[in-house]
VMD Tcl script that draws the C-alpha trace (Angstrom):
set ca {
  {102.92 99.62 -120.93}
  {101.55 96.78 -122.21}
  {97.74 97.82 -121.88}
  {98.61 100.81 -123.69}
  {99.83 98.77 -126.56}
  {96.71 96.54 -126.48}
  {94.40 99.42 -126.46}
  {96.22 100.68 -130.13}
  {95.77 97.30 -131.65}
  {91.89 97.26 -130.07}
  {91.52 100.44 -131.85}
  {93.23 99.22 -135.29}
  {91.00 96.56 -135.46}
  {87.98 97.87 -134.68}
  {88.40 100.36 -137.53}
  {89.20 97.98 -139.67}
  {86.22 95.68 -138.57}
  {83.89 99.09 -139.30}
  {85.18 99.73 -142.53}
  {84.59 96.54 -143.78}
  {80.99 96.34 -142.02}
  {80.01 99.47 -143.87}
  {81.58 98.73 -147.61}
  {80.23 97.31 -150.77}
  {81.42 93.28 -149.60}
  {78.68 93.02 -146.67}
  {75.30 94.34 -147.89}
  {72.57 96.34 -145.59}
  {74.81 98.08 -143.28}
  {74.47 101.42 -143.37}
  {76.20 103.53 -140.85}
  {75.33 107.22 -142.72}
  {73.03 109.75 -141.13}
  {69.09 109.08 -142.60}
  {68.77 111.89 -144.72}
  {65.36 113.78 -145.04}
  {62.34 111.58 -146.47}
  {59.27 114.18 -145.93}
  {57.78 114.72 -149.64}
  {58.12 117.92 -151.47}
  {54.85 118.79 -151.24}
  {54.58 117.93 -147.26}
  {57.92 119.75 -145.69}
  {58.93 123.92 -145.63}
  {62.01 122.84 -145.86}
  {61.98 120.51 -148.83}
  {63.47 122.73 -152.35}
  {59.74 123.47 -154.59}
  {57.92 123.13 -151.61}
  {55.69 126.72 -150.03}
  {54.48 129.31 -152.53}
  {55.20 132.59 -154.09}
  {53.07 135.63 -155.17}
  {53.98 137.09 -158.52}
  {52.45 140.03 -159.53}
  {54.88 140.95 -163.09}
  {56.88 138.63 -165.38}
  {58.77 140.82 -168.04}
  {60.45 138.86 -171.09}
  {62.67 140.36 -173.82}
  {61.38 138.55 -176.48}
  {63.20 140.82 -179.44}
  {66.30 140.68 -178.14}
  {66.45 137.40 -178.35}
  {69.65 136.68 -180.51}
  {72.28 134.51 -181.99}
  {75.63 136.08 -182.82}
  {79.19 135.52 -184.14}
  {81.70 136.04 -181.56}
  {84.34 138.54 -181.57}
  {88.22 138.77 -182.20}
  {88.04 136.35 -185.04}
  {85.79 133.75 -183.54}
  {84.21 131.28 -185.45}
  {81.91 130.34 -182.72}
  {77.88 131.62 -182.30}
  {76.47 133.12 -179.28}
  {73.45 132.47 -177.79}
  {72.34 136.03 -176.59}
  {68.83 136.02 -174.17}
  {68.19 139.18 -172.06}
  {67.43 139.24 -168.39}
  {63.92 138.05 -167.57}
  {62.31 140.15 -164.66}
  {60.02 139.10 -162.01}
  {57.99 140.87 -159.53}
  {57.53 139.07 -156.19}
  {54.99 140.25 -153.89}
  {55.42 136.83 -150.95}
  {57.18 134.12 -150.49}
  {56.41 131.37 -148.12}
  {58.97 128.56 -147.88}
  {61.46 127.53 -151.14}
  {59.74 127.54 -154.53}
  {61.75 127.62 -157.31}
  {61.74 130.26 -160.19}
  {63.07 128.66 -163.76}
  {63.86 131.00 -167.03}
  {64.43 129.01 -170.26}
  {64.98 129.44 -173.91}
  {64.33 126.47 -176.28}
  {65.55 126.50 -179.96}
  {64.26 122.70 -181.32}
  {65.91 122.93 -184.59}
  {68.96 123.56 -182.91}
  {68.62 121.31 -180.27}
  {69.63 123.85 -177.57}
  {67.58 123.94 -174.38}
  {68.88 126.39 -171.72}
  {67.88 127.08 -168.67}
  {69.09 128.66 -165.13}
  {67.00 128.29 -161.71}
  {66.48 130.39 -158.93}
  {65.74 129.26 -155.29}
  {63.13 131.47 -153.39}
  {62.96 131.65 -149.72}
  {61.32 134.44 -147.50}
  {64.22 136.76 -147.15}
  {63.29 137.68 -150.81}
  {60.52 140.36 -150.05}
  {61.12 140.35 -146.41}
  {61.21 143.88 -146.94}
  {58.08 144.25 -149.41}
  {57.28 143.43 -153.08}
  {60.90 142.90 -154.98}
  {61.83 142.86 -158.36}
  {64.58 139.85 -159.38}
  {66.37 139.63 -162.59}
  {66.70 135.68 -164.10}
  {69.44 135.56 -166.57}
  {70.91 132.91 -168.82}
  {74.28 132.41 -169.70}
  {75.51 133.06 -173.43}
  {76.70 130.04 -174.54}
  {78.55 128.89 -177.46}
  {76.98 127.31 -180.44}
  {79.07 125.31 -182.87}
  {79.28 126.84 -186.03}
  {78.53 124.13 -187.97}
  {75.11 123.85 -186.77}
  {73.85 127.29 -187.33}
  {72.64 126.98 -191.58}
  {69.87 129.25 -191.11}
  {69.46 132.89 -190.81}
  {67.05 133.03 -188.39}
  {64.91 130.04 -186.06}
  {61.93 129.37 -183.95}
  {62.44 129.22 -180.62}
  {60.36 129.27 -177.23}
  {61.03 131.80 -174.25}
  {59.62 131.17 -170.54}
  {59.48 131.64 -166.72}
  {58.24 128.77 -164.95}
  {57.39 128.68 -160.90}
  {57.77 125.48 -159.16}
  {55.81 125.30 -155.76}
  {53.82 122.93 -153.61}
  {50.88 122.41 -156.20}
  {53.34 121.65 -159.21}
  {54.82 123.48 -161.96}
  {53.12 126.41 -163.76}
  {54.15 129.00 -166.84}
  {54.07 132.42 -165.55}
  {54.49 133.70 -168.90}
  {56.25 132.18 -172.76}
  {56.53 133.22 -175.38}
  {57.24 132.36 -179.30}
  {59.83 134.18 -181.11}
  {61.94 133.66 -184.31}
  {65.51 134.03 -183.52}
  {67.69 135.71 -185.82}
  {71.55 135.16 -186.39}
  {73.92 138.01 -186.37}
  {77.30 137.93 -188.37}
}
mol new
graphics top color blue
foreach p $ca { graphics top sphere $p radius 0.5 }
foreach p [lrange $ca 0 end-1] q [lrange $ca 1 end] { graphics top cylinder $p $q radius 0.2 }
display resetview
């Protein structure tokens, strides 16, 4: 019985002993997995990284809008129709990026999508890129309409590039 008893308090204080090892008092112990340190532009695997064929970018620029909410609401909307993009290939995880831009406003929206092969596995696809509507404080909107900046960027192992933006004047709906 008594090894039993010293093999507990072993095991008490060698968790212990690890804990402290691996916390913020004793510096450059690590005892975490090493996580992935291939560059973007140098790994499949890596989120931006591979390439994508895109034959179509479609952007509603006209129905662009901002608009009081309902039921009494004092609050704006931020209205932005689906963007739609026609992939043709996809060869490891470039990213797709739709964004709306309003500088006077200081709004900058944006939503991401991640591409991988099972995208047009099956052929040529079209995908839909949407954007939340989001509230805009009343206080902020003074002018009936605004200047604002509509885009689909793709992200891929040569860097960033616009598939297509355009510039639009936003009007506000009461």
């Amino acid at each position: 019985m008594r090894t039993s008893g010293t093999v507990v308090w072993f095991s008490v204080l060698l968790v212990a002993a690890l804990s402290v090892a691996s916390g913020p008092l004793v510096g450059g112990v690590d005892f975490t997995p090493a996580g992935d340190t291939t560059s973007e532009s140098g790994s499949e695997g890596s989120l931006g990284a591979g390439n994508a064929t895109v034959t179509d970018v479609s952007l509603d620029a006209a129905g662009v809008r901002l608009e009081r909410g309902g039921y009494g609401s004092q609050a704006y909307y931020l209205r932005v129709p689906d963007a739609t993009v026609r992939l043709q290939s996809v060869t490891g995880r470039p990213l797709l990026s739709y964004n709306v831009r309003i500088p006077a406003l200081g709004i900058e929206r944006s939503s991401t999508v991640f591409l991988n092969e099972s995208y047009t596995e099956n052929g040529a696809t079209t995908l839909a890129l949407t954007l939340d509507d989001d509230p805009v404080d009343p206080e902020r909107v003074t002018e009936s309409s605004y200047e604002a900046e509509l885009s689909v960027l793709l992200r891929t192992d040569s860097g960033s590039r616009t598939l297509r933006a355009v510039s639009l004047t936003v009007e506000v709906a009461e």
